[in-house]
BAMILUM-747313 format. One record per residue: x, y, z of N, C-alpha, C in turn. Coordinates in nm, 3 decimals, always signed. Layout:
// BAMILUM-747313
- npx_npy_npz_capx_capy_capz_cpx_cpy_cpz
- X_Y_Z_X_Y_Z_X_Y_Z
...
END
This chain:
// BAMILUM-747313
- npx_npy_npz_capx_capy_capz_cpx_cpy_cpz
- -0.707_+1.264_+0.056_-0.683_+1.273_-0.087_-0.683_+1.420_-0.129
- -0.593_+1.426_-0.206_-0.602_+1.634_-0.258_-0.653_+1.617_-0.398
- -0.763_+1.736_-0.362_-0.838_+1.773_-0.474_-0.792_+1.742_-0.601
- -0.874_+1.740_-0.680_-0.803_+1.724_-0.839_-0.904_+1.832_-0.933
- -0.778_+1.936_-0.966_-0.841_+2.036_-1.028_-0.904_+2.035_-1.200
- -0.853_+1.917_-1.252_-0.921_+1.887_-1.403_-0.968_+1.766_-1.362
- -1.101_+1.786_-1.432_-1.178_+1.677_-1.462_-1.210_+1.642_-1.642
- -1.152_+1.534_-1.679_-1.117_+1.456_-1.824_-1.267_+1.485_-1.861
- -1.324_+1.570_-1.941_-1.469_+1.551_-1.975_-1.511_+1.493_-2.113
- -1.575_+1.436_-2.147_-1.606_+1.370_-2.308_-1.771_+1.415_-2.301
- -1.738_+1.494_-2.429_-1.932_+1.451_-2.435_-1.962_+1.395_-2.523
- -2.132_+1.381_-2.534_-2.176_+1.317_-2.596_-2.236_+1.375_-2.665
- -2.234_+1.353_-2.821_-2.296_+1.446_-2.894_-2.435_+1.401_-2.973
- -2.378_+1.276_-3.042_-2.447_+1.214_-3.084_-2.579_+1.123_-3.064
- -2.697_+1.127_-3.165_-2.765_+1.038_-3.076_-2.767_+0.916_-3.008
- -2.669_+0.837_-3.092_-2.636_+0.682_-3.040_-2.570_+0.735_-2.923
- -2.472_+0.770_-2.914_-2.372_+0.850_-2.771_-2.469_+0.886_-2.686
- -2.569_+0.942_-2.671_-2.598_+1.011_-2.577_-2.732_+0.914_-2.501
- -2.759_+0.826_-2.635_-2.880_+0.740_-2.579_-2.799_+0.641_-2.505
- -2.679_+0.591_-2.535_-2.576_+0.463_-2.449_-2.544_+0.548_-2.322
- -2.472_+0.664_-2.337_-2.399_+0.725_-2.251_-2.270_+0.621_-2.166
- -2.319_+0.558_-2.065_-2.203_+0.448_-2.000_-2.245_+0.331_-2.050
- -2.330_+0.306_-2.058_-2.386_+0.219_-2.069_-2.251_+0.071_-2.153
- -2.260_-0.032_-2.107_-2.230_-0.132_-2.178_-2.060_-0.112_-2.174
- -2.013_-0.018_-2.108_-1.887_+0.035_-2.112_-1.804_-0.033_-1.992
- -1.655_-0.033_-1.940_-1.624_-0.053_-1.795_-1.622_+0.102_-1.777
- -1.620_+0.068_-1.603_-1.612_+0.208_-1.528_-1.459_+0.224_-1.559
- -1.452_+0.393_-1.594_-1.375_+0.456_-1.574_-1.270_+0.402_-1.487
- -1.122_+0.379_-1.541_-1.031_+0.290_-1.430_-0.965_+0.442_-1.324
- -0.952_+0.567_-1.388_-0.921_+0.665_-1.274_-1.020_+0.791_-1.244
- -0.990_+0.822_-1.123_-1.062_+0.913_-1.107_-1.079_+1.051_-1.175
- -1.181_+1.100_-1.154_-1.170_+1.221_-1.248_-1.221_+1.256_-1.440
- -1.287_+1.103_-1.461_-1.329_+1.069_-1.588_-1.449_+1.116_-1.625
- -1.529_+1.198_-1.679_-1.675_+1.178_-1.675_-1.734_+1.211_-1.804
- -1.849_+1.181_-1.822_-1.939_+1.237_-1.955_-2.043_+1.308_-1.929
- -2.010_+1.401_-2.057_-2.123_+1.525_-2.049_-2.261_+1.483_-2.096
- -2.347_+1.539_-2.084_-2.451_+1.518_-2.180_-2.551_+1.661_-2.193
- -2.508_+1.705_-2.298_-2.573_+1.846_-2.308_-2.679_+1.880_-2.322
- -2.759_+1.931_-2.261_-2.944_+1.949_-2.297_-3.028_+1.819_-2.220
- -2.918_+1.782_-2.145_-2.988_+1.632_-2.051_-3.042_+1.720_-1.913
- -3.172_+1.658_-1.882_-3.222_+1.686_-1.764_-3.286_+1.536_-1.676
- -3.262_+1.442_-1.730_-3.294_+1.331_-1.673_-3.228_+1.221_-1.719
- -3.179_+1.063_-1.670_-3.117_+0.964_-1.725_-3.193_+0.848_-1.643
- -3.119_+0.746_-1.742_-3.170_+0.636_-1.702_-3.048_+0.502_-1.635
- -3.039_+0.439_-1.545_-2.923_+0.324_-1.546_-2.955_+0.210_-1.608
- -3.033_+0.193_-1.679_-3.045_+0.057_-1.731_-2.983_+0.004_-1.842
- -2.933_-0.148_-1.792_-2.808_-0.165_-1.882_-2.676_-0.175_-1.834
- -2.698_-0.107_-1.760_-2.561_-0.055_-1.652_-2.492_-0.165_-1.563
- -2.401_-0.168_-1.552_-2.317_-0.290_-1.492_-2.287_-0.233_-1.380
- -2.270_-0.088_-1.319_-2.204_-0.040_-1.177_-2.254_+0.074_-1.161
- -2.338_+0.091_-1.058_-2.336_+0.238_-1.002_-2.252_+0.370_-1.091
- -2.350_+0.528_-1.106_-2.275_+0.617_-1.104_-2.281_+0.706_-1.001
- -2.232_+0.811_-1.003_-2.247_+0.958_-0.959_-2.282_+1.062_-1.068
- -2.384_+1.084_-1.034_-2.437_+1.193_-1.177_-2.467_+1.334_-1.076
- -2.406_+1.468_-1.149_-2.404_+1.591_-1.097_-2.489_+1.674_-1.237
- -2.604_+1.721_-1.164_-2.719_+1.809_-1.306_-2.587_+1.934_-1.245
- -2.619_+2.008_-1.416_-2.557_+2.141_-1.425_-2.618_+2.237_-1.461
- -2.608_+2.353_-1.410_-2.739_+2.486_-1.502_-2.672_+2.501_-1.600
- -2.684_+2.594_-1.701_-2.630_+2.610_-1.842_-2.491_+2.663_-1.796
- -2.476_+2.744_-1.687_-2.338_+2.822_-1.679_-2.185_+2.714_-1.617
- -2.242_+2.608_-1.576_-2.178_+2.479_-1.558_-2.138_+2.517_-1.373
- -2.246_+2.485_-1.321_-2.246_+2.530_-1.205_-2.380_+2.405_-1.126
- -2.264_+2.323_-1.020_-2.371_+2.230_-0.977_-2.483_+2.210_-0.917
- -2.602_+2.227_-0.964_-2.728_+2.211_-0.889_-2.827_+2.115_-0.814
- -2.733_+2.025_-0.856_-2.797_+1.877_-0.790_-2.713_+1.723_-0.821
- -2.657_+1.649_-0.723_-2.598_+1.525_-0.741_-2.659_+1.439_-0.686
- -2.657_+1.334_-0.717_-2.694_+1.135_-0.694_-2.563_+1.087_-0.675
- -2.560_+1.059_-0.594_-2.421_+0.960_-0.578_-2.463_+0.806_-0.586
- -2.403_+0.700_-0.641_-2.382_+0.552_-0.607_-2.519_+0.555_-0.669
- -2.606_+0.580_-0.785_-2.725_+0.571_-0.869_-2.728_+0.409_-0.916
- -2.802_+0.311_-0.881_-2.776_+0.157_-0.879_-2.787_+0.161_-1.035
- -2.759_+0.052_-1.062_-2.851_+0.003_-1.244_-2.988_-0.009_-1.246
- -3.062_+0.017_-1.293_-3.224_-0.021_-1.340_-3.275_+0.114_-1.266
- -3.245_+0.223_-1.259_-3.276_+0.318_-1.186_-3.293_+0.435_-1.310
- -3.386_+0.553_-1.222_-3.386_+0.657_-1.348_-3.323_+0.786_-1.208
- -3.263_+0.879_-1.280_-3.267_+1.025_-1.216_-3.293_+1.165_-1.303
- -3.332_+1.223_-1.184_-3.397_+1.329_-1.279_-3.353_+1.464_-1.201
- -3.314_+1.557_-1.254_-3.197_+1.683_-1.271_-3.332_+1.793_-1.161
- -3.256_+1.853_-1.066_-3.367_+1.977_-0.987_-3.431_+2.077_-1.091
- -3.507_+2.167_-1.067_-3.530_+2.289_-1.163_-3.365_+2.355_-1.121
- -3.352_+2.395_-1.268_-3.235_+2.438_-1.352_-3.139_+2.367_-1.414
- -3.180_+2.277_-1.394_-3.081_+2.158_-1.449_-3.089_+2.177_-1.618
- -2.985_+2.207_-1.693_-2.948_+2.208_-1.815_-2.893_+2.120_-1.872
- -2.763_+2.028_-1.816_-2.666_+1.935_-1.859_-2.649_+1.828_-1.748
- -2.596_+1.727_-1.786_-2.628_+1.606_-1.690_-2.442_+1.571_-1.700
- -2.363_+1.539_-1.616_-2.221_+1.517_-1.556_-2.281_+1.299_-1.538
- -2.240_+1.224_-1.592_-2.184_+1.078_-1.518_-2.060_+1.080_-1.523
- -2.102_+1.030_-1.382_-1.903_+0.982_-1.362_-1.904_+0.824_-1.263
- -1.802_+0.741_-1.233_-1.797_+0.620_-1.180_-1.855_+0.673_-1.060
- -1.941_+0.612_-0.995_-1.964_+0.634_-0.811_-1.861_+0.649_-0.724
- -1.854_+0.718_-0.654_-1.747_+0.744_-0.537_-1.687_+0.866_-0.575
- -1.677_+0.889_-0.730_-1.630_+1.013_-0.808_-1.663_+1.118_-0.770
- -1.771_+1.211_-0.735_-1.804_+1.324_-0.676_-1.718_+1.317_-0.591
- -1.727_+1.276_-0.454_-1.688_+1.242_-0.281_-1.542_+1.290_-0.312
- -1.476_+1.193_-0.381_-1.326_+1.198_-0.452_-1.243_+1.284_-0.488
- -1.325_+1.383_-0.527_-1.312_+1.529_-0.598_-1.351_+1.607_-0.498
- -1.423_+1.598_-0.419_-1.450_+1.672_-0.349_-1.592_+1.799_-0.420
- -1.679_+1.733_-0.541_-1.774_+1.821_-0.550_-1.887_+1.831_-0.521
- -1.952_+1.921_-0.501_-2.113_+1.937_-0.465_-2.185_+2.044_-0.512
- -2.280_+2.023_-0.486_-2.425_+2.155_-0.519_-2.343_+2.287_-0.454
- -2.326_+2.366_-0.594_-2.254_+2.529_-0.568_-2.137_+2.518_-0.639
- -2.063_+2.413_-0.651_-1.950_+2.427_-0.719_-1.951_+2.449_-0.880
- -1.860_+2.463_-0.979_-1.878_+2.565_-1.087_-1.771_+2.418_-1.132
- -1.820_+2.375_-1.267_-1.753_+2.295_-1.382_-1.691_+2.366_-1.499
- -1.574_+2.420_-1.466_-1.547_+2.480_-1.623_-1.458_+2.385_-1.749
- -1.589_+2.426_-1.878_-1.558_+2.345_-1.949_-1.573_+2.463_-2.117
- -1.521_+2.415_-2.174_-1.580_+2.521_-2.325_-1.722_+2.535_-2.365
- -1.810_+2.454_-2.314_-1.926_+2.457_-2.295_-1.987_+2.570_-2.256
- -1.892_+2.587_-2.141_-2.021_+2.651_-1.996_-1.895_+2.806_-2.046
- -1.821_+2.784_-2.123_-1.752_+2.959_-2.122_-1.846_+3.102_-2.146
- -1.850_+3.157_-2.104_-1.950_+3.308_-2.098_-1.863_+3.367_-2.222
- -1.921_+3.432_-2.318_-1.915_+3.460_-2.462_-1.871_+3.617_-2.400
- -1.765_+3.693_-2.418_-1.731_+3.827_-2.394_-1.852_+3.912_-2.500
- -1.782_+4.075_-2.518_-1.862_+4.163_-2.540_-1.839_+4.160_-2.692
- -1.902_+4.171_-2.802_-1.876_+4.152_-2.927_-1.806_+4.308_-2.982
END
């Protein structure tokens, strides 16, 4: 499979949004779908109808830790530096080809130039 250089990101801003996150939703039908959750350092699957893949991010959007295939009724919790929390359908990381070291750029994670 060849890489896929955008990843569709949605976040979640809100508190209802961010407390559901997938929850109660279907999985993502293509690859490459995922939700942000900003200021997340831990989640929960409960509720959950299918496995995710969740990738913690440091603030600069740079991967520091993934769970792949995370069952339902399960909790995970982000390494030290973990800033932002990535779900995506399970198998999704592998798919993409990402891991711990790789860099998520999103408007989020953009570095603010010199004023």
């Amino acid at each position: 499979m060849q890489p896929v250089d955008v990843l569709r990101i949605e976040t979640a801003t809100g508190f209802r949004q961010r407390l559901l996150g997938l929850m109660f939703k279907r999985p993502p039908a293509e690859r490459g779908r995922a939700l942000l959750l900003p200021r997340c350092r831990s989640i929960h699957t409960c509720f959950m109808r299918y496995a995710l893949d969740i990738a913690w991010l440091d603030a600069e959007g740079r991967i520091v830790g993934c769970a792949t295939g995370l069952a339902p009724w399960r909790m995970g919790f982000g390494p030290p530096g973990t800033r932002h929390t990535l779900e995506l359908a399970a198998g999704t990381l592998a798919a993409l080809g990402l891991a711990v070291g790789d860099h998520i750029e999103h408007v989020r994670f953009a570095k603010k130039g010199p004023a």
